[in-house]
C-alpha positions, 0 to 999 in steps of 0.5 A: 494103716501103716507107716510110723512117724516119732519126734523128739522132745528136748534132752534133758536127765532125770533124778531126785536130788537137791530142792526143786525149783517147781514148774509145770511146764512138762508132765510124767505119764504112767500107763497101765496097760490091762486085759492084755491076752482073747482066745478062740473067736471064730471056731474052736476052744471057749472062751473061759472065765478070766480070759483077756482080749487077745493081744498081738501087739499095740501101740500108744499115742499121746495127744490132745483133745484136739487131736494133735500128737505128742512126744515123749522122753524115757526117764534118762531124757536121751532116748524116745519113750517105748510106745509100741509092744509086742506079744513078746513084750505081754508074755511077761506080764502087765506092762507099765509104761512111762513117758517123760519130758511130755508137753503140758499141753498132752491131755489123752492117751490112746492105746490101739492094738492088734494094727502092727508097729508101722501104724503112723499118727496120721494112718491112726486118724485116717482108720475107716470104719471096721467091717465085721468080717474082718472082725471074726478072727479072734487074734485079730480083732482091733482092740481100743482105748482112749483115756483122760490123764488124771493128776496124782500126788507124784512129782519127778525131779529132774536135775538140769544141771548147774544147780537147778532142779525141776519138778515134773507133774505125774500124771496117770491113764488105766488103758483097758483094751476092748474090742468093738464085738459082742461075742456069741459062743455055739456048740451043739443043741439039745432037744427036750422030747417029751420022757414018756411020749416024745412028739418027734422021733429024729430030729435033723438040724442042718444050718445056723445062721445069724442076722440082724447086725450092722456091718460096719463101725467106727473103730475110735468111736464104736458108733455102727454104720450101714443099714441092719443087714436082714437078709430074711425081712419076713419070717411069717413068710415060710418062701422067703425063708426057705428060699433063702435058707436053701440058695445054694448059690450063698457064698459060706461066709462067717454069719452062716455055718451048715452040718448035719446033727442028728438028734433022738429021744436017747441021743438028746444033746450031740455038739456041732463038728466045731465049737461056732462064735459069731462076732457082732458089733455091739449094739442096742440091737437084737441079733437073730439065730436062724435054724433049719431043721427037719422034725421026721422028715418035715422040713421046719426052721426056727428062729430067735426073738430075744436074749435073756440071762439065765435070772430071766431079764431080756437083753436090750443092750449088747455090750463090748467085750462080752461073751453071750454063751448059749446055755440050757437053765442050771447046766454047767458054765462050758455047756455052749448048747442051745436048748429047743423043746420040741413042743416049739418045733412046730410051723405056726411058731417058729420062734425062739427067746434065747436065755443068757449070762452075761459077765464082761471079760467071763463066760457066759450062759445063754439058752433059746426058748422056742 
């Protein structure tokens, strides 16, 4: 995805003087570039509200709808518009971009980030699907947007010498970079034992895995491909799933995290070793926590059959950008941990509906009922 290619446009000088002589045969383009910093998306500190993607670097490509590229002049008409930035560049604030002396033919901007300054036109079109491996690292994510030039009540006037000024269009693109994940936010687990008469005395929580969710997508499109990856089919099944919870011979990849939490009646709620986050391409599909636990000794695991915000509407859409943070009902914004009454720790009912708030670009809370 790297190797970069930038034409030139004719020369030519920009000013505002004298009566214009009107044309429209090149245009101005600003672009405002927004949410241009995400922090942790792996491991580690929580996301919080008002935090921005992450942004390394990104680079913008003017085109038509046909997919063809265009050049761009900075306002003198001498030197090629700026089209990469780095984070250098973000450290000062927004960035406002423009490009002058652009074929009226140029229709869309394109913004991709997180790719390095070497990605060409061409390398852009010929990006193949992401894979959500590669997509758990949270200074790393691809980041992507495409909009439409809207007009606005802007003109440039450009002296062209000998008497003749011209009248540029401006034309106007709002590029907000989003990645392709929804993002599941994990830190520890609470039991709700019973005040007088707990049912369990130690519970153990040893694995939390996630399942259901596609393996790759198509970066320019967010279009998923490949088949639901279920490594567990039957969860009814308690030798399937045990089978597949206890094969020591799993790799230890980003869906599937192991430690061992001890969990009493007066110690309730113990945080995991690391704050977890589970990248997901965002879809209408429902992911699935795994846990595995033992209730006293007793082998047991749950799993989860719904999202719901802390208002108690199911999740049927998992969107781009959002952060769906596990949270009992009424507990603060940075809880992170994910509630099981022990009452649902029991091997005929294994399930789980998982409660969450869901703001874009903020922290939300979400909490299991099992």
């Amino acid at each position: 995805m790297l190797a970069a290619c930038v034409a030139a446009l004719p020369l030519m000088s920009c000013n505002k003087e004298e009566a214009p002589e009107t044309t429209t045969r090149l245009k101005t383009i600003e672009v405002n570039i927004e949410n241009a910093a995400l922090t942790k998306g792996l491991a580690g500190n929580k996301i919080e509200s008002g935090d921005a993607v992450y942004v390394s670097d990104f680079k913008i490509f003017l085109t038509d709808a046909l997919g063809n590229e265009y050049t761009a002049k900075q306002v003198d008409g001498t030197t090629d518009a700026k089209t990469y930035w780095t984070s250098v560049d973000l450290a000062s604030g927004p960035i406002d971009a423009e490009f002058h002396y652009v074929d009226p033919n140029c229709t869309h901007v394109i913004a991709i980030a997180n790719v390095g300054e070497d990605l060409s036109f061409a390398d852009y079109k010929a990006i193949e699907n992401l894979k959500i491996e590669d997509q758990q690292d949270q200074d790393n994510l691809l980041l992507y947007d495409m909009k439409e030039l809207q007009a606005t009540n802007s003109e440039h006037t450009d002296d062209q010498g000998g008497g003749t000024v011209v009248v540029s269009q401006v034309y106007r693109a709002d590029i907000v970079l989003s990645p392709r994940v929804s993002r599941f936010e994990v830190d520890g687990f609470t039991i709700k034992f019973d005040a007088t008469n707990p049912k369990y005395e130690t519970i153990n929580i040893t694995q939390l895995a996630i399942q259901n969710y596609f393996p790759e997508t198509d970066p320019t499109t967010g279009n998923e491909a490949g088949e639901l990856v279920n490594p567990i089919t039957n969860f009814a099944d308690q030798g399937e799933v045990y089978a597949w919870l206890d094969d020591a011979s799993k790799p230890v990849v980003w869906s599937r995290d192991y430690f061992d939490i001890t969990l009493t009646p007066s110690n309730a709620t113990v945080d995991t070793p690391e704050a977890l986050a589970y990248h997901v391409f965002s879809s209408n599909e429902t992911p699935i926590f795994v846990i595995k636990l033992t209730a006293d000794g007793q082998p047991a695991y749950l799993y989860s059959k719904g999202f719901y915000s802390t208002s108690g509407t199911k999740i049927n859409n998992f969107e781009e950008g959002y952060i769906y943070r596990m949270s009992a009902k009424g507990e603060v914004e940075n809880d992170g941990s994910i509630p099981i009454d022990e009452e649902d720790i029991d091997p005929m009912d294994r399930c789980l509906e998982i409660t969450v708030d869901v703001k874009k670009w903020a922290v939300d809370l979400v909490y299991p009922e099992f």
